[in-house]
C-alpha positions in Angstrom: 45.0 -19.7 -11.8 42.2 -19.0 -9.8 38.7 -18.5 -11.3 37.1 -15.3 -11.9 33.7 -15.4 -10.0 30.6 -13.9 -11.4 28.3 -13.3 -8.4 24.4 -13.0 -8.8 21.6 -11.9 -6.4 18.6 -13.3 -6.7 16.0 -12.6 -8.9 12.2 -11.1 -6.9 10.5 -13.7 -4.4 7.2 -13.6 -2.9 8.9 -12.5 0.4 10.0 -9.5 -1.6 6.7 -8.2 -1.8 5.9 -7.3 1.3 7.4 -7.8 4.6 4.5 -9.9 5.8 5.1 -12.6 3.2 8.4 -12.8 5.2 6.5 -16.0 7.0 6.5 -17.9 3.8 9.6 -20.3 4.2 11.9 -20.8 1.3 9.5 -19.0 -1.4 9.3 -19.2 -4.9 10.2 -16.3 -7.7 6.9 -13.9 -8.3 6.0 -13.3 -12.2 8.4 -10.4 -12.2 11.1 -12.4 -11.0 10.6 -14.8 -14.0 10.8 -11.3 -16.5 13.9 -11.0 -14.3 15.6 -13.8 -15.3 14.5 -13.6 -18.7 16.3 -10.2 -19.1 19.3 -11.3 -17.5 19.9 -14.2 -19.5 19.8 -12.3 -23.0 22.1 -9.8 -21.6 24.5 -11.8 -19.7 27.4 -11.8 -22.3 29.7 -14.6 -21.0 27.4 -18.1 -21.3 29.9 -19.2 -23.5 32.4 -18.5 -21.2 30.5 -20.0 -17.9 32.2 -23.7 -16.9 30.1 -24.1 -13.4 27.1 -22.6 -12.2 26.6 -22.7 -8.5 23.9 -21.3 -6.2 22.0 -21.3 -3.0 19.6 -24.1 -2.0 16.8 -22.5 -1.4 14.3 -22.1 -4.0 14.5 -18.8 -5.4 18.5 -19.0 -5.9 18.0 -22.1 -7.6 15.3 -21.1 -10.2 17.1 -17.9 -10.9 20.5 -20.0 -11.9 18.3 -22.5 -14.3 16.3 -19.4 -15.8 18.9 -16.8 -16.4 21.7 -19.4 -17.2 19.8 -21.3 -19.4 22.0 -21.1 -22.5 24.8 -22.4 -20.1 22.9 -25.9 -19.4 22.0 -25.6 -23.1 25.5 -25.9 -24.5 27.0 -28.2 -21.7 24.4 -30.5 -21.1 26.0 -32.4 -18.5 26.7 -30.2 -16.3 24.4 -29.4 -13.2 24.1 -26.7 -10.8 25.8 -27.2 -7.5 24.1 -26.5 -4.2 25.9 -24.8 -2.2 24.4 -24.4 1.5 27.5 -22.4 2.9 25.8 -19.2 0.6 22.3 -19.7 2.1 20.9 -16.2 3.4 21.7 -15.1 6.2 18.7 -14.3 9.0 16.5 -17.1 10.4 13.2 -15.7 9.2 10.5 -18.2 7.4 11.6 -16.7 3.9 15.5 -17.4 4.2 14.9 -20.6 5.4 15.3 -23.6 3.6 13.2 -26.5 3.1 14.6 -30.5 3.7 16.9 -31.8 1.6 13.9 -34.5 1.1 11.8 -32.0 -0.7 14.3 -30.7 -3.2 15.6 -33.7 -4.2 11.8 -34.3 -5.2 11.4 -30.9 -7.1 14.9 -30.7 -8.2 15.0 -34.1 -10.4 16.8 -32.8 -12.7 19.3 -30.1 -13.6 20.8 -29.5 -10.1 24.0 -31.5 -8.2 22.2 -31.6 -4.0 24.9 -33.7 -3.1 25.9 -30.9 -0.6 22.6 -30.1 1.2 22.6 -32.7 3.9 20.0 -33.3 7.0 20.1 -29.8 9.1 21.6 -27.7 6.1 18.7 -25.3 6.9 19.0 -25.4 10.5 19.6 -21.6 11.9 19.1 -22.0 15.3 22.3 -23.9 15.8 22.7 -25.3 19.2 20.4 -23.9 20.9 17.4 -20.4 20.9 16.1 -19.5 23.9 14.1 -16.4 24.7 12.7 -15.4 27.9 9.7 -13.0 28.5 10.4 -11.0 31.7 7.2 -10.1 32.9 8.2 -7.8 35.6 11.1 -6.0 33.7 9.0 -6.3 30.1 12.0 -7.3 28.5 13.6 -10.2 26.3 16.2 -12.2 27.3 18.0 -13.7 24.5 20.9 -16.5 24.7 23.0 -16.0 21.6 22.6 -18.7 18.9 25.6 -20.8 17.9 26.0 -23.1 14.8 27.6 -23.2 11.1 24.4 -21.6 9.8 23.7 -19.2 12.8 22.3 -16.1 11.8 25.3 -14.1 13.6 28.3 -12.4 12.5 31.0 -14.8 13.3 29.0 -17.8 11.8 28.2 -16.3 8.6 32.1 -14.7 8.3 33.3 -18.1 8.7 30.8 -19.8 5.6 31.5 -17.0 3.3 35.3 -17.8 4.1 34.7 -21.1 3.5 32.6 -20.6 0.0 35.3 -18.5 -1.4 37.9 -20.9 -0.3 35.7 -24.0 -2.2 35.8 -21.9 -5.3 39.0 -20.7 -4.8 40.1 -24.4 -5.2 38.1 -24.9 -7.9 39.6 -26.1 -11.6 37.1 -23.8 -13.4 38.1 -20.9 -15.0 34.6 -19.0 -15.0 32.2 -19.3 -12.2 28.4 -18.4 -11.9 27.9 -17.7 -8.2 23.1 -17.2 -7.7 23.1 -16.0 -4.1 21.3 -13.2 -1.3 21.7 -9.5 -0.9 23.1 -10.1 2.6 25.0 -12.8 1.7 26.9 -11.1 -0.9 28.3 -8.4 1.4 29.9 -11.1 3.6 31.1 -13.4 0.6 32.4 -10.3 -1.1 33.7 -8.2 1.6 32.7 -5.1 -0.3 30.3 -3.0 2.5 30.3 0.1 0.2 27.0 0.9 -0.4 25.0 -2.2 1.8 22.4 0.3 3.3 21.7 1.5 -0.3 18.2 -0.7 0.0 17.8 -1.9 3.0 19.7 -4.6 4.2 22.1 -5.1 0.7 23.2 -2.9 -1.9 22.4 -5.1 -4.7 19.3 -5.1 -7.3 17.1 -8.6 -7.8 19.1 -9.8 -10.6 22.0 -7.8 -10.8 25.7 -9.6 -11.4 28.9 -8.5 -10.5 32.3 -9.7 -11.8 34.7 -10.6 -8.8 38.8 -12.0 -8.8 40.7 -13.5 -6.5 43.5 -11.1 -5.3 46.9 -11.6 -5.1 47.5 -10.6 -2.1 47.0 -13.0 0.8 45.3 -11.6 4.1 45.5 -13.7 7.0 42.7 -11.6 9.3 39.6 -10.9 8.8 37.4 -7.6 8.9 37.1 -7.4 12.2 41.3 -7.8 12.6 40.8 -11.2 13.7 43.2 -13.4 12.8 42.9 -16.6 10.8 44.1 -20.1 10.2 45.3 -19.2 6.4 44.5 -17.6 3.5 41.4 -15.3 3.5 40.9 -16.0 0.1 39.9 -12.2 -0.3 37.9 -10.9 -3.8 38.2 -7.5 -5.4 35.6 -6.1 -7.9 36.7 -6.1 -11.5 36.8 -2.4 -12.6 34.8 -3.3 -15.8 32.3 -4.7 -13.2 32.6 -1.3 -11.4 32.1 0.4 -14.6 28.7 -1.1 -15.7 27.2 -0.1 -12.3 28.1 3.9 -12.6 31.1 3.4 -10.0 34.4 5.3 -11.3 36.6 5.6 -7.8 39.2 3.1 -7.1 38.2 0.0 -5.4 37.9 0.5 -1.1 41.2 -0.7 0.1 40.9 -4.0 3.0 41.4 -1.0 5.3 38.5 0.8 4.4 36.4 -2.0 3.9 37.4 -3.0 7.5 35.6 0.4 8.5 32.2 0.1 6.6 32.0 -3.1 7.6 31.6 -1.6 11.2 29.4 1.1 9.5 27.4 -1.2 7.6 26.5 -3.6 10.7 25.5 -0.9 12.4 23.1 0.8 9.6 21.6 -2.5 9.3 20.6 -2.6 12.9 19.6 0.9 12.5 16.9 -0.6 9.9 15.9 -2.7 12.3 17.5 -6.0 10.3 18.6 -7.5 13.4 19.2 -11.1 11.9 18.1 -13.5 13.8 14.2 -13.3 15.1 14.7 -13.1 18.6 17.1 -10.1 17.8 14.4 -8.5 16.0 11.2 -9.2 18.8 13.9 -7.8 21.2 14.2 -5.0 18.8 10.7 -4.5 17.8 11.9 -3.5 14.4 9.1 -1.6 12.6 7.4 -3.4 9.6 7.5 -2.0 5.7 7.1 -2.7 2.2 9.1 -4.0 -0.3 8.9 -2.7 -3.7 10.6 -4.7 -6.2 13.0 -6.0 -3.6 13.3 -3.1 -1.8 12.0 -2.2 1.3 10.6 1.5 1.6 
């Protein structure tokens, strides 16, 4: 039977703050992020329950799985955190960039499996970036970026396919899953809601209870078809409950429209995901208030 997956966003990082501190790469949690984790690991209610915690390799994905899922480590204390780099975030910005394998395995000692995060795991350019200034037409040229970790949409379908396949497979019955607010939408394939802050739909911190459905889909949600099983998820409706939502779940078809909708709100937010996307843009700065931007 497949696992039931118990996916997390992140608690607040420094790049939450404010969209300037978007140049820090791969920063750490702020001292509200700690409280974060704090809170959500007395009211998690399934530690006992938890047989693998995985999370993102950067930094602030990583602390927020050893802080809030504490008691986890506490009663299994063998078992590690695994790194996985397929549900890194998704833009190529400083702050959802990750550093070298080389420097986690020197602040990681401890507590977390990097056997996965190999040389160029944070590596969003891909093949190649190029971006020509057109003096005389005062425009940007941009060559499309190509690449596992690519900061476009066909790239970062195919990892979140991937991810949910890996866990999919996995022999665990109960899976902790510390990830991004972009990269949720993608991994989950639940767009309802994405422009509710901008650029996700979920709260620092907040968890969400996910299964494995029956059903096998063989295209994505664009229509495009693929080389097996989708591996597609559906929101528990307990999980729907304890956020305020009381509808039945979006069928594939619907999602497969706010998909559409929700790429385009994002661009109309000026998230373009990749930096040249965004100079080409010139998407408007803003705040962030407890990791959302006003």
């Amino acid at each position: 039977m497949a696992p039931i997956i118990h996916c997390v966003r992140h608690a607040q990082g420094l790049h939450n703050l404010c969209t300037e501190n978007h140049v820090i790469q791969d920063p750490l949690l702020t001292d509200l992020g700690h409280e974060q984790c704090q809170t959500l690991r007395e009211n998690f209610p399934r530690h006992a329950n938890i047989d693998l915690v995985t999370a993102s390799p950067l930094r602030r994905t990583l602390y927020t799985a050893l802080e809030s899922f504490a008691p986890v480590f506490e009663s299994k204390p063998d078992l590690k955190i695994i790194a996985l780099p397929d549900i890194q975030e998704i833009s190529d910005v400083a702050c959802d960039t990750g550093s070298e394998p080389s420097v986690l395995k020197e602040e990681f000692k401890t507590g977390v499996d990097l056997d996965l995060v190999e040389e160029g795991w944070n590596n969003k350019l891909g093949d190649c970036l190029k971006i020509i200034h057109h003096v005389v037409y005062s425009h940007l040229s941009v060559t499309k970026v190509s690449g596992r970790y690519a900061p476009a949409n066909q790239a970062l379908k195919q990892r979140a396919r991937a991810a949910r396949r890996w866990l999919k497979a996995r022999p665990e019955k109960e899976i902790v899953m510390v990830t991004h607010g972009g990269f949720l939408h993608y991994f989950t394939e639940d767009w309802e809601d994405n422009s509710q802050f901008q650029g996700t739909g979920w709260s620092n911190t907040e968890y969400r209870t996910f299964s494995f459905t029956e059903e096998k889909h063989t295209d994505d949600l664009e229509g495009y078809p693929l080389d097996g099983d989708n591996a597609s998820l559906e929101e528990t409706s307990d999980s729907r409950l304890r956020r305020g939502k009381t509808g039945p779940v979006p069928s594939r078809e619907e999602q497969k429209m706010l998909y559409k909708k929700g790429i385009q709100g994002w661009g109309d937010q000026g998230l373009q995901m990749s930096i040249a996307e965004r100079e080409a843009a010139k998407a408007t700065g803003g705040e962030e208030v407890n990791g959302v931007r006003v």
